[in-house]
C-alpha positions, 0 to 999 in steps of 0.5 A: 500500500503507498503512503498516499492510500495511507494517510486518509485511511488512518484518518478513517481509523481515527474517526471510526473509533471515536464510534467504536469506543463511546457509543455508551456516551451517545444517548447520555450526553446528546441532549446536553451536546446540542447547546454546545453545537449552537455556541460553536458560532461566534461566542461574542460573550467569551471573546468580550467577557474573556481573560488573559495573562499574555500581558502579563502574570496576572489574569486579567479581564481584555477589557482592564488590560492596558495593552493591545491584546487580540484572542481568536477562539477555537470557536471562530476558527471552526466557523471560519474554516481555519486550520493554520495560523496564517490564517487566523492572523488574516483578521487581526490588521496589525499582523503581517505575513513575514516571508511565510512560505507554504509549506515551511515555517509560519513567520508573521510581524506585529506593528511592522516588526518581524517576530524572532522564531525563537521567543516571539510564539509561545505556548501557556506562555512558555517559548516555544521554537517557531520554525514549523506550523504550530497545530491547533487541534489542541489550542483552545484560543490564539492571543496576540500580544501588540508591542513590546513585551519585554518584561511579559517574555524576556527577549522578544522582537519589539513586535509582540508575541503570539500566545497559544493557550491549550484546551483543557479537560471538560466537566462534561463529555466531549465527543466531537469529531470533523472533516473537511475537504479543501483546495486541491484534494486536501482532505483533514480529518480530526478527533476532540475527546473530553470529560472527567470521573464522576467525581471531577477529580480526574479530567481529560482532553485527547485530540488527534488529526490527520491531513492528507496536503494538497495545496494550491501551489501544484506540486506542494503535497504533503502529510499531516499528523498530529496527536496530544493529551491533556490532563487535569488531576485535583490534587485536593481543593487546594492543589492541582497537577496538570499535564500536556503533551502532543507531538505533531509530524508534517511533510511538505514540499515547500514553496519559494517565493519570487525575486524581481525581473532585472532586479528592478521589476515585479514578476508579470504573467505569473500564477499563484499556483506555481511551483518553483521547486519544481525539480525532480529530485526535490525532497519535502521538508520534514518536521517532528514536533515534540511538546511536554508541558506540567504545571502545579498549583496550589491554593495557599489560602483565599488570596494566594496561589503559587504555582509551578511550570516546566515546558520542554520542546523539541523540534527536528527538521530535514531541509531540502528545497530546489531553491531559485535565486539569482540570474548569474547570466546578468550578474543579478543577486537576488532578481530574475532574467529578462526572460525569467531565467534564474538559478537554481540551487540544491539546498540541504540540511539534514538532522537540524534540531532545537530544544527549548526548555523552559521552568517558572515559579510564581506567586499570585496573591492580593493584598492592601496597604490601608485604602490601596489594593494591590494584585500581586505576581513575583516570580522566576524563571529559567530558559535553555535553548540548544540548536544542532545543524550540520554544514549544509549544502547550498550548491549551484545546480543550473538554471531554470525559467519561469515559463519553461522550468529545465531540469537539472542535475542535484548535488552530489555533496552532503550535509557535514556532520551534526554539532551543536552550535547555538546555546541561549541561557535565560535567567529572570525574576520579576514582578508585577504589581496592579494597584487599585488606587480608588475605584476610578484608577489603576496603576500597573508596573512591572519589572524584570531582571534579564540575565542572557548568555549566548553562545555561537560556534565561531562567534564571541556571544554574550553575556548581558545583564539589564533591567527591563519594565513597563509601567501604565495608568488606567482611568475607568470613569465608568465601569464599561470604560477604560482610558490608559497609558503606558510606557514599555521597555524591550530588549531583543538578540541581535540579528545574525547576518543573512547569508551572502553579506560579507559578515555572513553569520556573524551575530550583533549585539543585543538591541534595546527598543521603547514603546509609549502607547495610550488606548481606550477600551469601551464595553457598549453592550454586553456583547459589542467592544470597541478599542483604541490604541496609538502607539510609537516604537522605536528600536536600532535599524538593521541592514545591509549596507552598501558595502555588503556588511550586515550592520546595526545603525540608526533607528526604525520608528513606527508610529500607529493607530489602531481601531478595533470593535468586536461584538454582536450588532443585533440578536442576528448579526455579529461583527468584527474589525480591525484597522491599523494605520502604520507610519513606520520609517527609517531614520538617524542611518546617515544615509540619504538613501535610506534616511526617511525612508519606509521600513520594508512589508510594512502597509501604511494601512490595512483592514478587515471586516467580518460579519455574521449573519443568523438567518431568522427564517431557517434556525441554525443557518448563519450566513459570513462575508469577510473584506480584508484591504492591505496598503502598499508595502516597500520592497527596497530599502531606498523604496523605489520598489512598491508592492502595490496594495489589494483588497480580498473578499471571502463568503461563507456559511454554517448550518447547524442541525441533528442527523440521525440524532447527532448534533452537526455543523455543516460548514462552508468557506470560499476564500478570495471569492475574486480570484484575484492576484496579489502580492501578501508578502514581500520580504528581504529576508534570504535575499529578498522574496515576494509570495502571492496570495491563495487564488480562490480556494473552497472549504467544505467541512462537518463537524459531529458533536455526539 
């Protein structure tokens, strides 16, 4: 049997037993399964009435947070047929892809920042390495930190970070199982099994997925599976143990992106369907994902809690792509031919692998000094990271055409041996205080201590010390309203020269970046938010400067505003927008060139809109349409190059009903209904790249809550 019959068989197996081991469970919990049916619609409720900690150590409500925080639930990411992060962030405006290439890692920036693969994504708040897709199937919501985080994460990009939380154990049974066909045969099949014992002592949540891929990129198939655990042990009344696992495997053949024509002009004639590493010999890159994480905590008495955590990830990548770059015919590096030759290169690297772990103590607790009430979290953590790669191979294999791709002979080479070459050690302690002045204001701050060490084969590294903080003051004149202003400090690794610069591989020194923000936040109703916030960052400028050295010189300032209202309109209509206006700007290089200039894939504005619509004549039917519009963008550091900006347009549909005594929701999505091209991403990242937008892609799915 070929792996091809294999991957959709094993989802069938998944999905059969689901039926085999708890039909008992069918006729107990399938009048109490339909509510849960009818609230996997947008649960404006849970998003408004929602609590987070990606702002800090403190669980607070999103309307008292005095930062910029966004959540996804699951829910919204089933009716909106999402299954990757990529897509989720499409409706969060100050989020832009970051070269985010189908088929590799998933790599987004905040506020025109790009976020660094090994500290901006998170997982219950622990880092964890961004360099694959990070699954869903177990995240109950995505949140989305804006702007610095330095004292919520340590070393982080100025940009923000991207906080997956995972579900939990359910008080009830849960049995609930979907399929989804998309794209070009992509077929998805997946499990979600909750409950607990009798006495809600124990508790647990089992997810399971296969995928069998089909992208819209013709040629870039692949395979998905993915698998984890969670599970809840009370202890007693006061203390709780906690366990998690999953790990996750894919094989894709990536997709590179394109270069411009004469180094000057963007691609003409081209599709978003087509597929450069097109060669014969060229291989999928394949990832493991590994996940373990514990937690303890204990109720100490009314006001205080302390807690407990260990996270430990391990990821393994083989890296291979037939990856297009340069026309050495005209001496073009990076760009295309005239007549859309380029070359092509035999890339490997075998045997990579990261490990991160990560271990933090805290103590929560609430206190008064006289009329003063203070919410408290003093803690401390400790991160490890350790990254093992071989020499790769990046050989020159020959040369190809955009309009009539050539075969060419692979490298004979192979990667070296596997070392370890990339050690970070992080130390902290810190401290965050929310002061309850009088009934109308709030003082919060925070403070951390950063110790770092990092080590790089054939590089000096480093060993830093330095303080980072945040401090803000809300005003609430009213109980459904909150005014604030903040100050916050970041503290970021310095970037590692790209290859082909003549310092290629060397790493700067550890950039420090500031952030001012003030916003409101409103509750109009008890189902609609509104926020806004205005913000500048400003952080050192890297780049490549003319005489090819990667260089850490001047400043990036981006001033910002962002608009944002989620919530139900009417018992039959729900919304939710976004906006972001972003003047991001290069300054103080001493270079005309670059001096003023735009900071690059930056929009200076972009936008989405969803609406749902709860059809009143046939119960269970909601109707959605979506508009997402993104400016134009920079692509050359002196901004003689300009992505011209689009706009998309997305419809779908859900119907919620019983077939054959089972609660089922019948989903419907048609992505960039249009057709239309475009040009999402335009990176300079390996040399600088572009990536077009999905053309019009279908999203058929069902999903059986028993």
């Amino acid at each position: 049997m070929s792996r091809i019959q294999y991957r959709p068989t094993l989802i069938a197996v998944s999905i059969a037993q689901l039926f085999v081991v708890l039909p008992a469970a069918h006729a107990q919990s399938a009048q109490a399964a339909l509510p849960e049916v009818i609230v996997t619609g947008n649960k404006t409720g849970d998003v408004n009435a929602g609590r987070t900690s990606s702002a800090g150590f403190i669980d607070t409500a999103l309307q008292d947070t005095p930062f910029s925080v966004n959540v996804m639930t699951q829910s919204q990411m089933q009716d909106l047929g999402i299954r990757q992060t990529t897509d989720a962030m499409k409706y969060d405006a100050s989020v832009n892809d970051a070269y985010n290439a189908v088929g590799y890692s998933e790599q987004f920036s905040i506020r025109g920042f790009a976020l660094d693969n090994a500290s901006s994504y998170r997982k219950d708040g622990f880092a964890i390495p961004g360099d694959a897709s990070i699954p869903l199937e177990n995240k109950e919501r995505i949140e989305v930190l804006k702007g610095i985080a330095g004292f919520q994460a340590g070393f982080a990009t100025p940009g923000g970070i991207i906080n997956y939380v995972t579900k939990r154990p359910t008080s009830n049974n849960l049995r609930s199982a979907t399929l989804q066909l998309s794209e070009r045969g992509t077929l998805y099949g997946a499990i979600d099994l909750g409950g607990s014992s009798a006495d809600q002592q124990f508790g647990y949540r089992l997810n399971a997925a296969g995928e069998q891929l089909r992208s819209y990129v013709k040629g870039a198939n692949g395979e998905r599976q993915f698998i984890s655990g969670a599970f809840d042990w009370h202890l007693n009344k006061q203390a709780l143990l906690q366990l998690d696992l999953d790990y996750q495997h894919k094989s894709q053949l990536s997709v590179p992106g394109f270069q411009l024509i004469n180094g000057t002009d963007l691609p003409r004639n081209v599709s978003a369907d087509l597929m450069l590493n097109d060669q014969p010999w060229a291989r999928p890159v394949d990832t493991r994902d590994t996940d373990v994480g514990l937690r303890f905590s204990y109720q100490l008495n009314d006001n205080w809690r302390a807690t407990l955590a260990a996270n430990q990830h391990e990821f393994k990548r083989d890296d291979y792509t037939a990856f297009p770059y340069g026309c050495s015919t005209d001496g073009l590096y990076p760009g295309y031919c005239a007549n859309g030759d380029y070359d092509v290169y035999d890339y490997q690297s075998v045997n990579e692998s990261k490990t991160l772990r990560g271990l933090q103590a805290l103590l929560n607790g609430r206190f008064s000094t006289g009329t003063v009430q203070h919410t408290l979290a003093v803690g401390t953590s400790n991160s490890q990271r350790r990254d093992y790669f071989g020499d790769y191979v990046y050989d020159l294999a020959g040369t190809s055409n955009l309009f009539h791709p050539v075969v060419v002979p692979p490298s004979a080479n192979t990667t070296g041996p596997v070392l370890l070459r990339r050690t970070d050690k992080e130390w902290s302690v810190f401290a965050q205080d929310i002061i309850q002045l009088n009934d109308a204001w709030q003082l919060h701050a925070g403070v951390r201590r950063l110790n770092i060490q990092r080590s790089q084969r054939d590089n000096p590294g480093y060993d830093r010390s330095v303080w980072v903080s945040n401090a803000a003051l809300v005003f609430k004149p009213a109980q459904n309203l909150s005014i604030y202003g903040s100050f916050a400090q970041g503290l970021e690794h310095g970037g590692i020269a790209p290859f082909g610069t003549s310092n290629q591989n060397v790493m700067l020194n550890p950039a420090r970046s500031k952030q001012v923000e003030i916003g409101i936040k409103s509750e109009l109703s008890r189902d609609l938010n509104i926020a806004a916030a205005l913000f500048r960052i400003q952080k050192p400028l890297e780049y490549i400067n003319s005489a090819n050295l990667y260089v850490q010189n001047g400043e990036a300032q981006h001033t910002g505003l962002e608009l944002s209202a989620q919530g139900r309109l009417s018992p039959q209509w729900h919304m939710g927008a976004s906006l972001t206006v972003l003047d991001a700007i290069q300054q103080s290089t001493g270079n005309t060139a670059l001096d003023g200039k735009r900071s690059l894939n930056v929009p200076k504005l972009k936008s989405t809109v969803h609406l749902d619509y709860a059809v009143a004549q046939l119960q269970g039917l909601h109707l959605n349409a979506s508009w997402q519009y993104s400016g134009d963008k920079a692509y050359s550091p002196d901004n003689l190059v300009i992505v011209p900006a689009y706009q998309v347009f997305n419809l779908g549909s859900r119907y919620t009903t019983r077939i054959g005594g089972v609660a089922t929701t019948l989903r419907l999505n048609i992505d960039n209904v249009g057709d239309k091209f475009y040009w999402r991403d335009a990176t300079q990242a390996l040399g600088g790249y572009i990536f077009p937008g999905a053309p019009r892609t279908y999203k058929v799915s069902a999903q059986f809550d028993f």
